[in-house]
N, CA and C of each residue as an Amber inpcrd file, in Angstrom:
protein
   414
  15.6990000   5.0170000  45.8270000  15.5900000   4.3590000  44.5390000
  15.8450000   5.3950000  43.4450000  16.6500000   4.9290000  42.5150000
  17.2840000   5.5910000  41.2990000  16.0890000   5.8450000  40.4160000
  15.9640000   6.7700000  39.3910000  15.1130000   7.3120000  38.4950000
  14.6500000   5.6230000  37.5160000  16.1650000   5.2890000  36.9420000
  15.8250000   4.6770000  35.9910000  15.1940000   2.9450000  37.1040000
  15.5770000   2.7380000  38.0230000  15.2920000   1.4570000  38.9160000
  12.9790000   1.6290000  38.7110000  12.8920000   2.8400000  39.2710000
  11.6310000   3.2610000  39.3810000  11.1780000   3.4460000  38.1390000
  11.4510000   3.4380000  37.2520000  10.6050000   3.3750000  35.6280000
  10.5230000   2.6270000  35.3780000  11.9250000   1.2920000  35.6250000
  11.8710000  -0.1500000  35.3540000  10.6370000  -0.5470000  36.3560000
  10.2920000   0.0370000  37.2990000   9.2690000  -0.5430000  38.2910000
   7.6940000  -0.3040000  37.2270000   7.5200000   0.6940000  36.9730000
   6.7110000   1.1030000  36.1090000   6.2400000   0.4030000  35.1380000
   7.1600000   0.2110000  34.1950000   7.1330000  -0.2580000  32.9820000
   6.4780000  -1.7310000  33.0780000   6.9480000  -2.5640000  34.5320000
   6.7700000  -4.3510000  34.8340000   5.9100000  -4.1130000  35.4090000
   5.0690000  -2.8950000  36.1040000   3.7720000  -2.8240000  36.2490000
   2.9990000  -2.9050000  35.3480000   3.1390000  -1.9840000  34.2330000
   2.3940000  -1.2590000  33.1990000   2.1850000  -2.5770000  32.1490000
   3.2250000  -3.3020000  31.6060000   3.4560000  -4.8300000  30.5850000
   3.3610000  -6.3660000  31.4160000   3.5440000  -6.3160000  32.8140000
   4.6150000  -7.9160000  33.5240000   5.8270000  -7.9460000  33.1250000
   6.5600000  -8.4050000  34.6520000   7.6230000  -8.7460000  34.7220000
   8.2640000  -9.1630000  33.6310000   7.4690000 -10.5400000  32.8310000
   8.1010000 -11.4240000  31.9470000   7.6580000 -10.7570000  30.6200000
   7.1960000  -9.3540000  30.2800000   7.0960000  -8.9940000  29.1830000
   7.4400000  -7.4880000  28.7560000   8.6810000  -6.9540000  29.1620000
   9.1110000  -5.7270000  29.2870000  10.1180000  -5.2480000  28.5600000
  10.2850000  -6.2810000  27.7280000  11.2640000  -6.0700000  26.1350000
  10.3430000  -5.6590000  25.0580000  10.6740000  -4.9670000  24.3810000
   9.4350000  -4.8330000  23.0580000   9.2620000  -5.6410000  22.2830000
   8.1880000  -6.0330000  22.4430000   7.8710000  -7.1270000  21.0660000
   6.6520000  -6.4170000  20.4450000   5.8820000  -7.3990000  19.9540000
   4.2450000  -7.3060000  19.4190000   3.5190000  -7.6780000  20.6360000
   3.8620000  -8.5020000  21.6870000   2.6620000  -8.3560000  22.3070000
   2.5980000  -7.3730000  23.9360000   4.0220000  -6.9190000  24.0230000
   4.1450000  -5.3860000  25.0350000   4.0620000  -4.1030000  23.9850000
   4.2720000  -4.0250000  22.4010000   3.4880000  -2.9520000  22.0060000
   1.9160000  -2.9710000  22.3900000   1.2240000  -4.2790000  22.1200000
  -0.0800000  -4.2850000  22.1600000  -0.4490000  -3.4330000  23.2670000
   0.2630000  -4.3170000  24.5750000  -0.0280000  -3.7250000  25.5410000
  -0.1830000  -2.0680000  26.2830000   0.9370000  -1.5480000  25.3110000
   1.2960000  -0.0880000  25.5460000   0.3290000   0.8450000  25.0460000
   0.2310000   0.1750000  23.3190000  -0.9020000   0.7820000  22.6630000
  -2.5110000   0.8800000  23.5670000  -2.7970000  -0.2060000  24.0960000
  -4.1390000  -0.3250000  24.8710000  -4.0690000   0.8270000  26.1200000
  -2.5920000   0.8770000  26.6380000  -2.9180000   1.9040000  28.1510000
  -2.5170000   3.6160000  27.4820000  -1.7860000   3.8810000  26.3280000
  -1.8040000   4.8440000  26.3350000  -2.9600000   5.3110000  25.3270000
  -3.7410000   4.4950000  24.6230000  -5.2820000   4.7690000  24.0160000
  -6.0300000   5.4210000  25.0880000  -6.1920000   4.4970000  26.3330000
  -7.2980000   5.3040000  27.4480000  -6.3640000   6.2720000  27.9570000
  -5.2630000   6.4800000  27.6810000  -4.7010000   7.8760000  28.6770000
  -4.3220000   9.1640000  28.0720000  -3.8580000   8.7070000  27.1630000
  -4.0060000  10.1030000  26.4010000  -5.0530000  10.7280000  26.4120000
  -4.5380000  12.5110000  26.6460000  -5.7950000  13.5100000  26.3840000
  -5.8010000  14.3670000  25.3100000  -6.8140000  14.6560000  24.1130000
  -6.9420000  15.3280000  23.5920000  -7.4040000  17.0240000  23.5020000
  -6.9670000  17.5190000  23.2380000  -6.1330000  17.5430000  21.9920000
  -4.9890000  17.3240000  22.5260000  -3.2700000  17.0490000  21.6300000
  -2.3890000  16.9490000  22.0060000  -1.5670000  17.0790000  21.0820000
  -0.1350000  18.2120000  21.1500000   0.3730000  18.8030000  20.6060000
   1.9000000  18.0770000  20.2370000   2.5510000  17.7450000  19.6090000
   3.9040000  17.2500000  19.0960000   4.7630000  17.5180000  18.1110000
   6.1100000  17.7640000  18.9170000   6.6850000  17.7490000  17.6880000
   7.4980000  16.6280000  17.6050000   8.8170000  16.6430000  17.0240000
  10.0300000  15.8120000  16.5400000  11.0250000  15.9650000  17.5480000
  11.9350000  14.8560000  18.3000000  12.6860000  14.6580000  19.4980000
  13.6190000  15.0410000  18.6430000  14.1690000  15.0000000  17.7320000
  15.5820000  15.1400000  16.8770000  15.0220000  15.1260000  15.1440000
  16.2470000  15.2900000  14.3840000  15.8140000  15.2910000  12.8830000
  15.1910000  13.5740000  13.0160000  14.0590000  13.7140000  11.8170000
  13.4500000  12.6630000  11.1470000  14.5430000  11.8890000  10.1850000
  14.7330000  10.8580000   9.9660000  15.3380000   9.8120000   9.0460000
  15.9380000  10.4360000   7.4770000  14.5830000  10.7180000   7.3720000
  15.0350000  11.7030000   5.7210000  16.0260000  13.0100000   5.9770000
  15.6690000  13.4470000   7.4010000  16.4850000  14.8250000   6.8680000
  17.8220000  14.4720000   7.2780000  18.2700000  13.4620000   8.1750000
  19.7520000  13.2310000   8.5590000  20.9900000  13.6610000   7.0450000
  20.0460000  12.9060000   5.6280000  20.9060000  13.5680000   4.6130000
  21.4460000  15.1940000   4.0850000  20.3800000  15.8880000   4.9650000
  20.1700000  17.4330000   4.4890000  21.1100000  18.1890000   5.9980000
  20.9020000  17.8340000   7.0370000  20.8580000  18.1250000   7.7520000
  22.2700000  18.0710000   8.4620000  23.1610000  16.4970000   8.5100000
  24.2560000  16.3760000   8.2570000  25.4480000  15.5230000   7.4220000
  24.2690000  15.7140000   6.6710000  25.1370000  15.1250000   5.3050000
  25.3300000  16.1510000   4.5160000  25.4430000  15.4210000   2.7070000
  25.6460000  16.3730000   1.9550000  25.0660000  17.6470000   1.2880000
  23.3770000  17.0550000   1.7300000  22.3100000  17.3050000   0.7820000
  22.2440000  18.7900000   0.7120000  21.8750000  19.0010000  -0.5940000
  21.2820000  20.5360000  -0.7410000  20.2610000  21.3530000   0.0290000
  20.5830000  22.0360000   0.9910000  19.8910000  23.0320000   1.5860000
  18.5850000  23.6260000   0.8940000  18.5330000  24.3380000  -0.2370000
  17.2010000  24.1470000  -0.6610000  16.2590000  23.4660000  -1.2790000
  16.7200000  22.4030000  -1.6580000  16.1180000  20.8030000  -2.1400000
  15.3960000  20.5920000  -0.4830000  16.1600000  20.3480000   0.5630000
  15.6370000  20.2610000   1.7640000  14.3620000  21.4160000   2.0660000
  14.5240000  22.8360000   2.0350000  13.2660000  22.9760000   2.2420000
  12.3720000  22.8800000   1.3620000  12.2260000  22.6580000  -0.0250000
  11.2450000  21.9020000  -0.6380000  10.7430000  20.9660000  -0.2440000
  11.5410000  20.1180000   0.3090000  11.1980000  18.3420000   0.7380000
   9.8920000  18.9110000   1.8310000  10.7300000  19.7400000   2.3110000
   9.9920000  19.5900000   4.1330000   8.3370000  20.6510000   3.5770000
   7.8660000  20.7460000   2.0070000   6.6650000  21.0790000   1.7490000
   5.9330000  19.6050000   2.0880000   6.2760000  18.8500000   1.6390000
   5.6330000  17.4330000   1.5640000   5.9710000  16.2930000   2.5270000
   6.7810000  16.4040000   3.0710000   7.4400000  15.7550000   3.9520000
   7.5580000  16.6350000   5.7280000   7.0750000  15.4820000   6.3310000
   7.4430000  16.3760000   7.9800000   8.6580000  16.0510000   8.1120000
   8.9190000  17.8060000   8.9880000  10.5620000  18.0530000   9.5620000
  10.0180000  17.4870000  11.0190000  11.4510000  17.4590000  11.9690000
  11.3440000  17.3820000  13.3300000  10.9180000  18.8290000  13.9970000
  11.1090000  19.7870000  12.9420000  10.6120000  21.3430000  14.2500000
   9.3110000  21.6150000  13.9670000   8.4720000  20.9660000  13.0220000
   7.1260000  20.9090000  12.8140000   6.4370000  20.5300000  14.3210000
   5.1740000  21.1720000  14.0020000   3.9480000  21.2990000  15.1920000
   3.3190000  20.0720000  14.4400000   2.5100000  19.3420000  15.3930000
   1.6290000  18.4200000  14.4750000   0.6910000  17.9280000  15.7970000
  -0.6370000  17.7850000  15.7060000  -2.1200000  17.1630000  16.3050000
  -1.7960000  15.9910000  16.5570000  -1.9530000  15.0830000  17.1730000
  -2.5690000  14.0780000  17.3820000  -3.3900000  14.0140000  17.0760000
  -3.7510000  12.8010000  16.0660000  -5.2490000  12.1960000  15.7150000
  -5.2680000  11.2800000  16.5830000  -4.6670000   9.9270000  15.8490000
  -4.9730000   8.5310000  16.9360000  -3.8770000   7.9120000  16.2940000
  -3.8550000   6.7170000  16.9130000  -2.7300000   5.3350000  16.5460000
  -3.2630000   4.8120000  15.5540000  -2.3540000   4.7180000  14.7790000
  -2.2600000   3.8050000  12.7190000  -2.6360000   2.2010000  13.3630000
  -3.1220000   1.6060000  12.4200000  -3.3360000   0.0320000  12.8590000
  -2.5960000  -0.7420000  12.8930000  -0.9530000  -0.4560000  12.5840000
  -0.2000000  -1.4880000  12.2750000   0.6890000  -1.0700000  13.3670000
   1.0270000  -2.1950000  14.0150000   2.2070000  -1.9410000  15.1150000
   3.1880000  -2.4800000  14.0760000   4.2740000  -1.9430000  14.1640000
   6.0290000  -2.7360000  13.7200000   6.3970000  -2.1810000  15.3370000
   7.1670000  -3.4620000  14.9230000   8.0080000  -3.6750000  16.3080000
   9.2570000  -3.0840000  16.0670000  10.0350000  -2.8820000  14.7530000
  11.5260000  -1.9460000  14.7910000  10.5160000  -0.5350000  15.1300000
   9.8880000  -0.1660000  14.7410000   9.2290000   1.2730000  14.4930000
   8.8060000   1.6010000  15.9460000   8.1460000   0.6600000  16.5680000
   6.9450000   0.6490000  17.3150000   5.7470000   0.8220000  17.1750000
   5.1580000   1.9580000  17.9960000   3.4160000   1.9490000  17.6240000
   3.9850000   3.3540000  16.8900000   3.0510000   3.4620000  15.9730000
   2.5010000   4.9030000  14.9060000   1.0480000   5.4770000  15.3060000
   1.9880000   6.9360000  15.1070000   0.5840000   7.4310000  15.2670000
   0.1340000   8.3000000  13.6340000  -1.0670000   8.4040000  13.8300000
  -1.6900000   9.6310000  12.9490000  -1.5760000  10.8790000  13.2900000
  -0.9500000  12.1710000  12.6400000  -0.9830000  13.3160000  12.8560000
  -1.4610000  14.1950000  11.5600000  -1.5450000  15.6050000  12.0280000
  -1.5480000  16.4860000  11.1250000  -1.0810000  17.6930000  11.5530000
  -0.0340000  17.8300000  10.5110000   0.7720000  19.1390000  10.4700000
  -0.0890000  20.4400000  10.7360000   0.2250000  21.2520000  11.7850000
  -0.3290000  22.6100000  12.5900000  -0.4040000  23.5970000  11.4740000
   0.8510000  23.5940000  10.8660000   0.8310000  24.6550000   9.7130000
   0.1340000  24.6450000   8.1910000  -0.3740000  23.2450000   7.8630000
  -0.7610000  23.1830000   6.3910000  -1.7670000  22.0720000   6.3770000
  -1.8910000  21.5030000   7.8900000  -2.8800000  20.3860000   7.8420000
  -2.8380000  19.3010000   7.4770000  -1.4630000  19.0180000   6.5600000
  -0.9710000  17.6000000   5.6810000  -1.1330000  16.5340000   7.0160000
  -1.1300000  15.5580000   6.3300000  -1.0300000  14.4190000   7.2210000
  -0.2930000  13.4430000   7.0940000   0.0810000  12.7210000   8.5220000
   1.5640000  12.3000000   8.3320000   1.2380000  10.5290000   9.3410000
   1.9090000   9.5710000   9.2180000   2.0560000   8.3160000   9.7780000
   3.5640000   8.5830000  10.4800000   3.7900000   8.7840000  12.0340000
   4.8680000   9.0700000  12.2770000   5.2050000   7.7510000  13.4780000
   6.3120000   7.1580000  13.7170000   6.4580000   6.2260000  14.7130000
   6.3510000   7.2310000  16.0300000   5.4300000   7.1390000  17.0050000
   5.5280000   7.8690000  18.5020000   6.8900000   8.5010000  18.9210000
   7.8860000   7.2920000  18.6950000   9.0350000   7.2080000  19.9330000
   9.9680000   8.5720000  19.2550000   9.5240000   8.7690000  18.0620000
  10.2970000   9.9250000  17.5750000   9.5840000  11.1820000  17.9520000
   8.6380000  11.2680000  18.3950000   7.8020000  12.3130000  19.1700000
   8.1340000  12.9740000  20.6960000   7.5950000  14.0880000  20.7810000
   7.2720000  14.6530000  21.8350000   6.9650000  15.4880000  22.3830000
   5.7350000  15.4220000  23.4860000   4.4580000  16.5780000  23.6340000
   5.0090000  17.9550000  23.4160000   4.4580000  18.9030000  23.1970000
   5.1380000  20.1300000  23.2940000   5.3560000  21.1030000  24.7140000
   3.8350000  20.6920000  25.2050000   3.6680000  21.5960000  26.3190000
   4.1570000  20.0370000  27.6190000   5.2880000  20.8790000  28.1610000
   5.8930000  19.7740000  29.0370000   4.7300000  19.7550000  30.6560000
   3.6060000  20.8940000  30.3910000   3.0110000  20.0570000  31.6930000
   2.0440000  19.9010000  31.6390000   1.7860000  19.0920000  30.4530000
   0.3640000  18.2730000  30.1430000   0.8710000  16.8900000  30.6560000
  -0.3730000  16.2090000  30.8630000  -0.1130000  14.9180000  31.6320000
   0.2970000  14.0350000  30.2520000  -0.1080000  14.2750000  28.9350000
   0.2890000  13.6530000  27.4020000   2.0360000  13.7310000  28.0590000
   2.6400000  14.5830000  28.6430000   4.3160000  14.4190000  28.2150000
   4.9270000  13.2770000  28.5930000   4.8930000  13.2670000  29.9970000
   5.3680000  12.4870000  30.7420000   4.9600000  10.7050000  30.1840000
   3.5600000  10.9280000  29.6230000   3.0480000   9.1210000  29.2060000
   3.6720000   8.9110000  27.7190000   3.9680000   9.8920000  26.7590000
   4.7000000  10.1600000  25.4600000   5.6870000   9.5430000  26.0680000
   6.9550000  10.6200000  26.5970000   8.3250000  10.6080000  27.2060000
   8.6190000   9.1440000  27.6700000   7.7010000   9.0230000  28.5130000
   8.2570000   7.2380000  28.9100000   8.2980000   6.1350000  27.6470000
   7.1010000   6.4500000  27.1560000   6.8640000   5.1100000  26.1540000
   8.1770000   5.4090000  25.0550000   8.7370000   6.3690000  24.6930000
   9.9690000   6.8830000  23.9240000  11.0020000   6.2970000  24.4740000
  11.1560000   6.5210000  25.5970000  12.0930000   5.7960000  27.1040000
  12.2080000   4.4580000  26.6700000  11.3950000   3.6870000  26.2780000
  10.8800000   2.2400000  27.2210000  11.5570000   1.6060000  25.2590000
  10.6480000   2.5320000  23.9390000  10.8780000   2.0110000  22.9900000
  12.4250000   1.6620000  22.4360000  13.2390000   2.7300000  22.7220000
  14.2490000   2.9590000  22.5660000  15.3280000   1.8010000  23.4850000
  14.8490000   1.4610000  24.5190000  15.8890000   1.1050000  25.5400000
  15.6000000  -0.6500000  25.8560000  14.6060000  -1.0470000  25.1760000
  14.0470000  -2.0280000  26.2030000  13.4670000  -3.1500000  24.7470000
């Protein structure tokens, strides 16, 4: 059995068969199993640039306007805590979590699926990594 056949196995474990597309009520579901599984503390950064910086980054934008931004604004090479999950699921977004920036403590509302653990052999990676997997694809 293929990698991705066996995640699809996973995933219709983890939601049901008949609920393995993302909506609101397989976020619910995701949100509830990765609440009890996650371990704290837990470390993250950014899978790729964040939304805002795509303009700085490969667009036009001014290079030092950009690192100003990124005083107030999280970059993707930022360190950031896990607190917990924001109360509002969106379904384009997915689930959000609460963080705070490693370096200055700011705090940030970031969608998960743009995340990911830092230390790849904490058991947090692999339950991050999938749900990123699953948001993105499914």
């Amino acid at each position: 059995m293929n990698d991705t056949k066996a995640q699809a196995i996973r995933y219709e474990q983890l939601l049901g068969e008949d609920n393995i597309e993302v909506s609101y009520k397989s976020l619910e579901l995701y949100l509830k199993y990765l609440q009890e599984n996650i371990i704290k503390p837990c470390e993250l950064t950014g899978i790729e640039d964040f939304r805002w910086e795509e303009y700085y980054l490969m667009g036009p934008g001014d290079k030092l306007e950009y690192e100003e931004l990124k005083k107030t604004r999280p970059s993707y090479r930022d360190v950031f805590t896990y607190m917990s999950f924001d109360d509002q699921i969106e379904e384009l977004e997915g689930l959000m979590v609460r963080v705070k920036r490693v370096s200055d403590r700011k705090q940030f509302v970031l969608p998960l699926a743009d995340l990911k653990v830092t230390n790849k052999e904490s058991p947090n990676y692999q339950l991050i990594n999938a749900y990123a997997i699953w948001q993105v694809n499914y």
